[in-house]
PyMOL Python script that loads the backbone (N, CA, C, O; Angstrom):
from pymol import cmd

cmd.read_pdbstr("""\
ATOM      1  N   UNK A   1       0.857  -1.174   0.000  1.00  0.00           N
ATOM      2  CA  UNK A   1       0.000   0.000   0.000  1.00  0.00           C
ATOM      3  C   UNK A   1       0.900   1.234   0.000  1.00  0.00           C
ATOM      4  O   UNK A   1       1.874   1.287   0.750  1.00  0.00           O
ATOM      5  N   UNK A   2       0.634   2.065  -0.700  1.00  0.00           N
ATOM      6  CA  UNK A   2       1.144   3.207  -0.824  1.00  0.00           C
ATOM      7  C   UNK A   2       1.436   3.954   0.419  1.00  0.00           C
ATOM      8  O   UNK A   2       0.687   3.761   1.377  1.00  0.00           O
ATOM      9  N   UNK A   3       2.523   4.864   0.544  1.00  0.00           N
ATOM     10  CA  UNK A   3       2.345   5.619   2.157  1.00  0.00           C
ATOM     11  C   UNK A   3       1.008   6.447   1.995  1.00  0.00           C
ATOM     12  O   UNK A   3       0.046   6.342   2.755  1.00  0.00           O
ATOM     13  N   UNK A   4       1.095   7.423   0.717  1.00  0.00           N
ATOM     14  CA  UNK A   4       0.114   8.577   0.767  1.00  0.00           C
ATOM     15  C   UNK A   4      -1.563   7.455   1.093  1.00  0.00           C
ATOM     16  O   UNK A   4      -2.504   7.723   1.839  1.00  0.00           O
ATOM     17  N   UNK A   5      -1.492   7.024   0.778  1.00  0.00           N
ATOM     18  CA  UNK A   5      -2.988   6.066   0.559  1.00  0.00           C
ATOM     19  C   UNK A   5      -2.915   5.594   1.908  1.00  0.00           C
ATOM     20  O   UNK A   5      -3.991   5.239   2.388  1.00  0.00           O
ATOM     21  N   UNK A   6      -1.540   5.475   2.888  1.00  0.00           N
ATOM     22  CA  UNK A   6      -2.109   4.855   4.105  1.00  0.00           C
ATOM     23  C   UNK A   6      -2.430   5.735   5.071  1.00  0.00           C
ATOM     24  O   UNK A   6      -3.224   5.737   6.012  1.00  0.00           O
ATOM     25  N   UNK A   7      -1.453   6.655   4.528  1.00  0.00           N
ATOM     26  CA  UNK A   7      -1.708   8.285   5.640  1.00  0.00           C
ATOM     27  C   UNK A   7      -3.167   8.472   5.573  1.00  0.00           C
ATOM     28  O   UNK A   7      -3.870   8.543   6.581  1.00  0.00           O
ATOM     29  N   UNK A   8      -3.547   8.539   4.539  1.00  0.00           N
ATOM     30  CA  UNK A   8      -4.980   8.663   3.754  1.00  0.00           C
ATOM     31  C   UNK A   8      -6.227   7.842   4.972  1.00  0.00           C
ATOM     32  O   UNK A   8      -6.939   8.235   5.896  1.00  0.00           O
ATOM     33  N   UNK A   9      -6.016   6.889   4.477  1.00  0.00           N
ATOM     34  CA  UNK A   9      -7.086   5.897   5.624  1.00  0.00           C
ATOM     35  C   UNK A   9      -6.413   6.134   7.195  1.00  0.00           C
ATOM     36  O   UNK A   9      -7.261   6.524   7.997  1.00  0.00           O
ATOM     37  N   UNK A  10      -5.487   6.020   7.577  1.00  0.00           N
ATOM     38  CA  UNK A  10      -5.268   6.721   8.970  1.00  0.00           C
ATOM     39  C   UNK A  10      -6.022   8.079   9.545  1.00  0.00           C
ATOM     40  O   UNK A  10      -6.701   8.234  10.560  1.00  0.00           O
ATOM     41  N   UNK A  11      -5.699   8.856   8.663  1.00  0.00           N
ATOM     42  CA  UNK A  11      -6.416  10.339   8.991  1.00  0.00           C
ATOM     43  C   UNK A  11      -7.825   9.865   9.365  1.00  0.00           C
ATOM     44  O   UNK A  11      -8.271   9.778  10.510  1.00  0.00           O
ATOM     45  N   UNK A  12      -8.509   9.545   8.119  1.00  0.00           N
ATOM     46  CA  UNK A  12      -9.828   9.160   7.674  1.00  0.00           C
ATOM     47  C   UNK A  12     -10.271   8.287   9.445  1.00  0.00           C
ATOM     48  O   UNK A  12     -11.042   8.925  10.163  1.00  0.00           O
ATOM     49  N   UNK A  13      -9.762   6.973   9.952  1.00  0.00           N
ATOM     50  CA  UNK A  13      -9.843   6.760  11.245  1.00  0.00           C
ATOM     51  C   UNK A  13      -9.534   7.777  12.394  1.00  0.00           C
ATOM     52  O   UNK A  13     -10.246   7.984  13.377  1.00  0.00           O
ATOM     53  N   UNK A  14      -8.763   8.163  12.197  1.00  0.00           N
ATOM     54  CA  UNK A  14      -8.606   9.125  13.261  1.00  0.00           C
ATOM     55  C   UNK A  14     -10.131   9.899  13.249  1.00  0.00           C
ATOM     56  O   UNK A  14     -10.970   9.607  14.102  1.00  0.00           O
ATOM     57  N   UNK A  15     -10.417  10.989  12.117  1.00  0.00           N
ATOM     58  CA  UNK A  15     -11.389  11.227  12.170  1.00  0.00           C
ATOM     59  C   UNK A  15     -12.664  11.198  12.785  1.00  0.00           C
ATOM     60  O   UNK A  15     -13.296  12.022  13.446  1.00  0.00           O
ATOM     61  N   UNK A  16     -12.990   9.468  12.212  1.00  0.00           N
ATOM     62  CA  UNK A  16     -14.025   8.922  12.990  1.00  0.00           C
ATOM     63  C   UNK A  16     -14.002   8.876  14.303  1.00  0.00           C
ATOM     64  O   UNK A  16     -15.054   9.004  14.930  1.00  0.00           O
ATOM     65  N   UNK A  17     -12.223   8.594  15.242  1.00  0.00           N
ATOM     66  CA  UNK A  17     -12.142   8.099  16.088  1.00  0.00           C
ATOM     67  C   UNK A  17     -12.668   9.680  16.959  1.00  0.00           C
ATOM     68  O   UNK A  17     -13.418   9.790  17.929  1.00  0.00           O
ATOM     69  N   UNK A  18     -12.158  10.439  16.404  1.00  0.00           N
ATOM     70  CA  UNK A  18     -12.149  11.766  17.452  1.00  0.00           C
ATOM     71  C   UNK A  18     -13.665  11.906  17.453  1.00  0.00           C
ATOM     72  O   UNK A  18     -14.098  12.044  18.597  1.00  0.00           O
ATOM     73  N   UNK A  19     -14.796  11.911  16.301  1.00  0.00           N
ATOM     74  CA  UNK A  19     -16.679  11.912  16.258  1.00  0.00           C
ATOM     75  C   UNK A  19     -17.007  11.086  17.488  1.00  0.00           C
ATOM     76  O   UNK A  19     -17.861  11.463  18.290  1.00  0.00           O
ATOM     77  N   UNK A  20     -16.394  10.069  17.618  1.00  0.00           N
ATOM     78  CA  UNK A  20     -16.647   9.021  18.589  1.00  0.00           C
ATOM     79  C   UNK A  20     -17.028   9.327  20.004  1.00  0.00           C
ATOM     80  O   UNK A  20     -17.927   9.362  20.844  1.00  0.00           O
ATOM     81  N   UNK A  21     -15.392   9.586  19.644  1.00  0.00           N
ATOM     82  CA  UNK A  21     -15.361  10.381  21.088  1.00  0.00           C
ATOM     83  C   UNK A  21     -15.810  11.544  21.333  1.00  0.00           C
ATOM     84  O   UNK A  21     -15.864  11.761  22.543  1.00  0.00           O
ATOM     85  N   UNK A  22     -16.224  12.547  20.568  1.00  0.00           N
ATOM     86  CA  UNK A  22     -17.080  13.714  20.791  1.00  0.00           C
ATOM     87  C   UNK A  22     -18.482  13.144  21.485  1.00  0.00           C
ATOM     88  O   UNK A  22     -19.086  13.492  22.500  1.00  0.00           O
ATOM     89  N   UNK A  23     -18.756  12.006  20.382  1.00  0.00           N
ATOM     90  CA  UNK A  23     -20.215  11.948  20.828  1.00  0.00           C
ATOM     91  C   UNK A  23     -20.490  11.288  22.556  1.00  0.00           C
ATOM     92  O   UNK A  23     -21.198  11.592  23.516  1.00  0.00           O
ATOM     93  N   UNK A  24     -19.740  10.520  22.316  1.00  0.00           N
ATOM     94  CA  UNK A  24     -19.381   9.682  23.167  1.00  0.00           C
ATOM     95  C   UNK A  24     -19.331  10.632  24.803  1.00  0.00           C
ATOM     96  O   UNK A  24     -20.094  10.366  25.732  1.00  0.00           O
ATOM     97  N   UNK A  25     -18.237  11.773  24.854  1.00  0.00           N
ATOM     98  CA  UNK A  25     -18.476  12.613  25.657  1.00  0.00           C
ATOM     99  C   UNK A  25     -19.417  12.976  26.351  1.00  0.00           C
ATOM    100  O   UNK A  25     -19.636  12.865  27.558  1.00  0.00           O
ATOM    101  N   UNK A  26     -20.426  13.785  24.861  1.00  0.00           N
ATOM    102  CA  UNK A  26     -21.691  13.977  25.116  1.00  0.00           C
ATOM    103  C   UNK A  26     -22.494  13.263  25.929  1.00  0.00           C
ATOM    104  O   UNK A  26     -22.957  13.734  26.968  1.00  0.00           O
ATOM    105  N   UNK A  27     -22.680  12.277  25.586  1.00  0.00           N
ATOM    106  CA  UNK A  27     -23.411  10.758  26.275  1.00  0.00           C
ATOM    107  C   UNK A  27     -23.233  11.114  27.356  1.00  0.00           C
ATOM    108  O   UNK A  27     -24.216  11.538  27.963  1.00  0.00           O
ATOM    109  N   UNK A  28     -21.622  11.086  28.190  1.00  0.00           N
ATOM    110  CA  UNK A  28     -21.561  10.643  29.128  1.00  0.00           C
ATOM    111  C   UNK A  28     -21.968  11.998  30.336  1.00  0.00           C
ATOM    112  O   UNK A  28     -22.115  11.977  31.558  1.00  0.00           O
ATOM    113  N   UNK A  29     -22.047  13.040  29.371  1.00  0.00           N
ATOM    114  CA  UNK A  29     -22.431  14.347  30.327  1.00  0.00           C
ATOM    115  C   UNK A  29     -23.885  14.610  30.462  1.00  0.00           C
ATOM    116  O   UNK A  29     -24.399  15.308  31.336  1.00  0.00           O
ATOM    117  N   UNK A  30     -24.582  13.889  29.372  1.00  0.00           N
ATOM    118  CA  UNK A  30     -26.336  13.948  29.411  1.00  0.00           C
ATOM    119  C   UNK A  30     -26.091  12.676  30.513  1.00  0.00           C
ATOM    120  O   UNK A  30     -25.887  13.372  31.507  1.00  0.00           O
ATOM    121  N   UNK A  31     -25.999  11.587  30.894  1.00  0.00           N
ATOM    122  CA  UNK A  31     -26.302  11.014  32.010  1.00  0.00           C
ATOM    123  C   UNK A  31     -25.383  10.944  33.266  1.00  0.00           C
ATOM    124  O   UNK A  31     -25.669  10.174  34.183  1.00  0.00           O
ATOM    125  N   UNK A  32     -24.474  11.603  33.305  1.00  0.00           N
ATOM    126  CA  UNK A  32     -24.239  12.449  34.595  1.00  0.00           C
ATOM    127  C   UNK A  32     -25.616  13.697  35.103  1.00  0.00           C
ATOM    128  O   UNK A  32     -26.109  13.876  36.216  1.00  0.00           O
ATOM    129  N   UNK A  33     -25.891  14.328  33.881  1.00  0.00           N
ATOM    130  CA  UNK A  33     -27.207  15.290  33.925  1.00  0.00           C
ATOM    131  C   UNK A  33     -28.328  14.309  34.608  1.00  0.00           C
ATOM    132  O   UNK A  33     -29.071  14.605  35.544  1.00  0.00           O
ATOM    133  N   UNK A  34     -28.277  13.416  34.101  1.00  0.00           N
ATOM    134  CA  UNK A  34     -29.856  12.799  34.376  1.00  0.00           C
ATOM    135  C   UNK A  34     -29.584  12.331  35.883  1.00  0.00           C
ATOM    136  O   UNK A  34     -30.381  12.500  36.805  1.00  0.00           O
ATOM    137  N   UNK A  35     -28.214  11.658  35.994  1.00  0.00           N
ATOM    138  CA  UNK A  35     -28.115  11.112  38.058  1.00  0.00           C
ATOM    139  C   UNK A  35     -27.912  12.442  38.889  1.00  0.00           C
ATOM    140  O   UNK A  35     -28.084  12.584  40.100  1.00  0.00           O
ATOM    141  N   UNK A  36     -27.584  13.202  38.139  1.00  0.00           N
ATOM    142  CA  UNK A  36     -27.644  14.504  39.031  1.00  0.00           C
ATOM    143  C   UNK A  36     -29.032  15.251  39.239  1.00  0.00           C
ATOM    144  O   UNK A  36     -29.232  15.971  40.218  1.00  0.00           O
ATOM    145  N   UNK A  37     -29.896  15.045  38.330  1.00  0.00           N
ATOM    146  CA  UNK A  37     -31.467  15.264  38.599  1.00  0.00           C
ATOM    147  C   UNK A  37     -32.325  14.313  39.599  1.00  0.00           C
ATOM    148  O   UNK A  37     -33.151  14.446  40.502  1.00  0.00           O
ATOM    149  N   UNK A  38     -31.593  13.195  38.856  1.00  0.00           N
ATOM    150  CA  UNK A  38     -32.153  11.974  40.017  1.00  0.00           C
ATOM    151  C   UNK A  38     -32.351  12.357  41.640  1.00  0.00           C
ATOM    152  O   UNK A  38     -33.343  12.470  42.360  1.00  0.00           O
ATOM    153  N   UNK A  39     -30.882  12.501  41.855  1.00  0.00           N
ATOM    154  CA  UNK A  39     -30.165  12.490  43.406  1.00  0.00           C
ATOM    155  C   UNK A  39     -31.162  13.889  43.848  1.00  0.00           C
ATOM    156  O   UNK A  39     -31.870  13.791  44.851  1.00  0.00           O
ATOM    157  N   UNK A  40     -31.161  15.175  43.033  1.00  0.00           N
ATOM    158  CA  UNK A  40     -31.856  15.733  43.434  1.00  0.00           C
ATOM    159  C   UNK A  40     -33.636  15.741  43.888  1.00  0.00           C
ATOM    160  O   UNK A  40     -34.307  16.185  44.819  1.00  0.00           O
ATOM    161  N   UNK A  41     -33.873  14.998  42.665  1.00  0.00           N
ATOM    162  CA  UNK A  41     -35.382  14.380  43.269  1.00  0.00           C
ATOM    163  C   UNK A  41     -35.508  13.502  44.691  1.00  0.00           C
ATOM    164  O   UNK A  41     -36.098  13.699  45.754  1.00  0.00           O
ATOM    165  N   UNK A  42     -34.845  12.674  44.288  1.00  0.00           N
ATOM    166  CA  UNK A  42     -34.409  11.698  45.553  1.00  0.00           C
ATOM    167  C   UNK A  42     -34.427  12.292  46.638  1.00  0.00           C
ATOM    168  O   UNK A  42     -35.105  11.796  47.539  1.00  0.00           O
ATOM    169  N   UNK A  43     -33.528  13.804  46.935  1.00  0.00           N
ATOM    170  CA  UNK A  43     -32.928  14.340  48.403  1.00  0.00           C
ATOM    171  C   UNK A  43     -34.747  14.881  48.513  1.00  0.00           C
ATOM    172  O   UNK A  43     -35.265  14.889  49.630  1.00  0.00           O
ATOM    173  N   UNK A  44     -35.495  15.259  47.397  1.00  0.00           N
ATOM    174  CA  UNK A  44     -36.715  16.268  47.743  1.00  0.00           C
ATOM    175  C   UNK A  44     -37.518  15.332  48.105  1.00  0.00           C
ATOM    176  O   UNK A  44     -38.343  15.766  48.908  1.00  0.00           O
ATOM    177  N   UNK A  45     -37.634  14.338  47.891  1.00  0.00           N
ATOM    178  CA  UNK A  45     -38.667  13.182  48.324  1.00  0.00           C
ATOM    179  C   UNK A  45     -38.296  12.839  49.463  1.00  0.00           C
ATOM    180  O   UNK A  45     -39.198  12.378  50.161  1.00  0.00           O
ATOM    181  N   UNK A  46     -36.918  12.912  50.086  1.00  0.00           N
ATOM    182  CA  UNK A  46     -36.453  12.360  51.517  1.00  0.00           C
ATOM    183  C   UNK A  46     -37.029  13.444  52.310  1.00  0.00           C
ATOM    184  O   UNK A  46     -37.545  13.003  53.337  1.00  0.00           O
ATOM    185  N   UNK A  47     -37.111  14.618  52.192  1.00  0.00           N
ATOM    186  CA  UNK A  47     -37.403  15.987  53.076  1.00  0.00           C
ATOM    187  C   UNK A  47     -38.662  15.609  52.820  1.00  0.00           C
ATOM    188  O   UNK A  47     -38.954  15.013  53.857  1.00  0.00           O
ATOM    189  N   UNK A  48     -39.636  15.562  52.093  1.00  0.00           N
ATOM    190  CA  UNK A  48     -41.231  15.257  52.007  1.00  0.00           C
ATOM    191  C   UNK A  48     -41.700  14.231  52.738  1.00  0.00           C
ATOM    192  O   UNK A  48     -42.796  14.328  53.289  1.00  0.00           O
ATOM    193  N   UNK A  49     -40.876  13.019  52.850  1.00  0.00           N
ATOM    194  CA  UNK A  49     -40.860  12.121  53.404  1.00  0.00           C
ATOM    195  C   UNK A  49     -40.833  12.418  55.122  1.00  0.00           C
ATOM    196  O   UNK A  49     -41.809  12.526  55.863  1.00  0.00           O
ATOM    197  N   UNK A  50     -39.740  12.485  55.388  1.00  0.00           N
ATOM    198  CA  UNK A  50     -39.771  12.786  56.866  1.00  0.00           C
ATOM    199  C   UNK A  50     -40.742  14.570  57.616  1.00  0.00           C
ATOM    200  O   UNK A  50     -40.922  14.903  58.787  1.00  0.00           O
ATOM    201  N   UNK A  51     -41.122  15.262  56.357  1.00  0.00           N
ATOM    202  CA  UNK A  51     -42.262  15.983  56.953  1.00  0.00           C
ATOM    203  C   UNK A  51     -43.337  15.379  57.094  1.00  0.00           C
ATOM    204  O   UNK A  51     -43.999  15.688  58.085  1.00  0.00           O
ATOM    205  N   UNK A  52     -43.721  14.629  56.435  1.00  0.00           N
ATOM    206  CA  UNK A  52     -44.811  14.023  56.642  1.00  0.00           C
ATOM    207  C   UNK A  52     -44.899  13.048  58.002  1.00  0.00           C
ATOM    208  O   UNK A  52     -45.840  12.922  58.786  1.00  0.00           O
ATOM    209  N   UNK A  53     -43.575  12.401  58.003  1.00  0.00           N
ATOM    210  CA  UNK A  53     -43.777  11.373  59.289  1.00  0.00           C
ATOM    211  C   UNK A  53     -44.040  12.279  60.465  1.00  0.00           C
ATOM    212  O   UNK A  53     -44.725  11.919  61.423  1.00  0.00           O
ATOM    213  N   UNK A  54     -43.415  13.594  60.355  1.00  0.00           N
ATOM    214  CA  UNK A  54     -43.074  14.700  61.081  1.00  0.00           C
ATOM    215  C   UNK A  54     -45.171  15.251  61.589  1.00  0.00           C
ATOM    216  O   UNK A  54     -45.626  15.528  62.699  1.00  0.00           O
ATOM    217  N   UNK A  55     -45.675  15.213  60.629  1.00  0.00           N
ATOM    218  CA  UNK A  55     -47.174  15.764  60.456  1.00  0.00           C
ATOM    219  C   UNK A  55     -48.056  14.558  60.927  1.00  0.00           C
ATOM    220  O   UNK A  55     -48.979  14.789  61.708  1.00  0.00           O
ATOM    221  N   UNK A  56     -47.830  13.340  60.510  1.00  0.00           N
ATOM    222  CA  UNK A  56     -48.561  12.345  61.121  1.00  0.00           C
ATOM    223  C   UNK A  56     -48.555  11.967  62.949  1.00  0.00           C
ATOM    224  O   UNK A  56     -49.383  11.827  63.849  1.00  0.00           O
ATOM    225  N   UNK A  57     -46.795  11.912  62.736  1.00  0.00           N
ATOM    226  CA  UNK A  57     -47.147  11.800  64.665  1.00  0.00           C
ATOM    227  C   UNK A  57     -47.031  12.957  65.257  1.00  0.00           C
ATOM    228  O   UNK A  57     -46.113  12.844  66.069  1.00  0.00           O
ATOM    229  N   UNK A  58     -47.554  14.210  65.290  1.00  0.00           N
ATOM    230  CA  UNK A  58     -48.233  15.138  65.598  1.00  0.00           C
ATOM    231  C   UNK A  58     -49.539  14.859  65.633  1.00  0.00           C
ATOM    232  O   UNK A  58     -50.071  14.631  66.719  1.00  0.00           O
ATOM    233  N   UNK A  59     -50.305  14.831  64.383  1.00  0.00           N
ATOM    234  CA  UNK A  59     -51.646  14.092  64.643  1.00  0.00           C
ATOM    235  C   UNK A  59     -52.052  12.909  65.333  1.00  0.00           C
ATOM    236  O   UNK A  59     -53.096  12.942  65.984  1.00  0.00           O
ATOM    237  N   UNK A  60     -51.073  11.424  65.253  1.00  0.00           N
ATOM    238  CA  UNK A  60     -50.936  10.801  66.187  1.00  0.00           C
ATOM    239  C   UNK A  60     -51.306  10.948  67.805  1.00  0.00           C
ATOM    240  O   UNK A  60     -51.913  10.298  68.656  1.00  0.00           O
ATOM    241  N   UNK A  61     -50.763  11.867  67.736  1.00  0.00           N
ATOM    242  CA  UNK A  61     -50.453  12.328  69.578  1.00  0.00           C
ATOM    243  C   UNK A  61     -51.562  13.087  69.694  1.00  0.00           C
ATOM    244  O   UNK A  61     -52.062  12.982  70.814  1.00  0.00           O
ATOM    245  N   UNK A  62     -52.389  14.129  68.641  1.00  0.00           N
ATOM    246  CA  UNK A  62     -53.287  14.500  68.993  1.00  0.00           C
ATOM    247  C   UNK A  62     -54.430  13.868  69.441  1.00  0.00           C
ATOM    248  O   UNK A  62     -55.083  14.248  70.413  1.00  0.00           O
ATOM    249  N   UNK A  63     -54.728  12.744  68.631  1.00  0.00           N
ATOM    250  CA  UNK A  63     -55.839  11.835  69.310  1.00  0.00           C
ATOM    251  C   UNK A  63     -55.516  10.945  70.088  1.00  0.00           C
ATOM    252  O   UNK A  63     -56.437  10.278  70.560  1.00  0.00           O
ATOM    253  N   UNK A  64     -54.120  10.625  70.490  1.00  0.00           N
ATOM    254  CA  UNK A  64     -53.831   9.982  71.428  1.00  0.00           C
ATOM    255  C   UNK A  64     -52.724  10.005  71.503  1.00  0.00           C
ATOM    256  O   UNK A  64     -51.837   9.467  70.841  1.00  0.00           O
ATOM    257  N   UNK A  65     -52.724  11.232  73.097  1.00  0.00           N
ATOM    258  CA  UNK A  65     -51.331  11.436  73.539  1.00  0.00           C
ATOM    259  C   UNK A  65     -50.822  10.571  75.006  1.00  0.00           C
ATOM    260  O   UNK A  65     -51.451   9.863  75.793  1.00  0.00           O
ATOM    261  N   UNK A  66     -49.453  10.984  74.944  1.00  0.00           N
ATOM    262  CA  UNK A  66     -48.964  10.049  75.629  1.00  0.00           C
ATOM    263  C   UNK A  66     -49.271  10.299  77.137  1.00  0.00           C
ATOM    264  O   UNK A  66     -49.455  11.485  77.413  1.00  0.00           O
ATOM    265  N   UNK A  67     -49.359   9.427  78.147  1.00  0.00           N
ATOM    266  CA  UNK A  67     -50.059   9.576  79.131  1.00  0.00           C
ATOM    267  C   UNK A  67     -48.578   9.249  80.226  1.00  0.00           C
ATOM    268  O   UNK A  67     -48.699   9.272  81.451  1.00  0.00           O
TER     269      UNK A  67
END
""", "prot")
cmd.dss("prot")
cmd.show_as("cartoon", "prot")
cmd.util.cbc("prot")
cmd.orient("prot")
């Protein structure tokens, strides 16, 4: 194979290789995005969560407190 013709298809891979990895990047920063939305839902449901346990045994105790 010719050099110029191999330089040729080398570049040509490289190419692809660097799209790859562009995209590839991408990918990996949209689902870092998405566990970082997650975790945030997650922490807001834990605070909702324990207000509520917080609101129930209050009411609890209202109809029957501790003696």
């Amino acid at each position: 194979m010719a050099t110029n013709a191999r330089l040729d298809r080398i570049e040509t891979n490289l190419e692809k290789l660097t799209q790859v990895t562009g995209a590839l990047a991408a990918s990996i920063t949209a689902h870092d995005d998405q566990i970082e939305n997650l975790l945030h839902i997650a922490e807001i449901q834990q605070q909702r969560w324990e207000q509520l346990q917080r609101e129930w045994q209050a009411y609890l105790t209202t109809i029957h407190p501790r003696q």
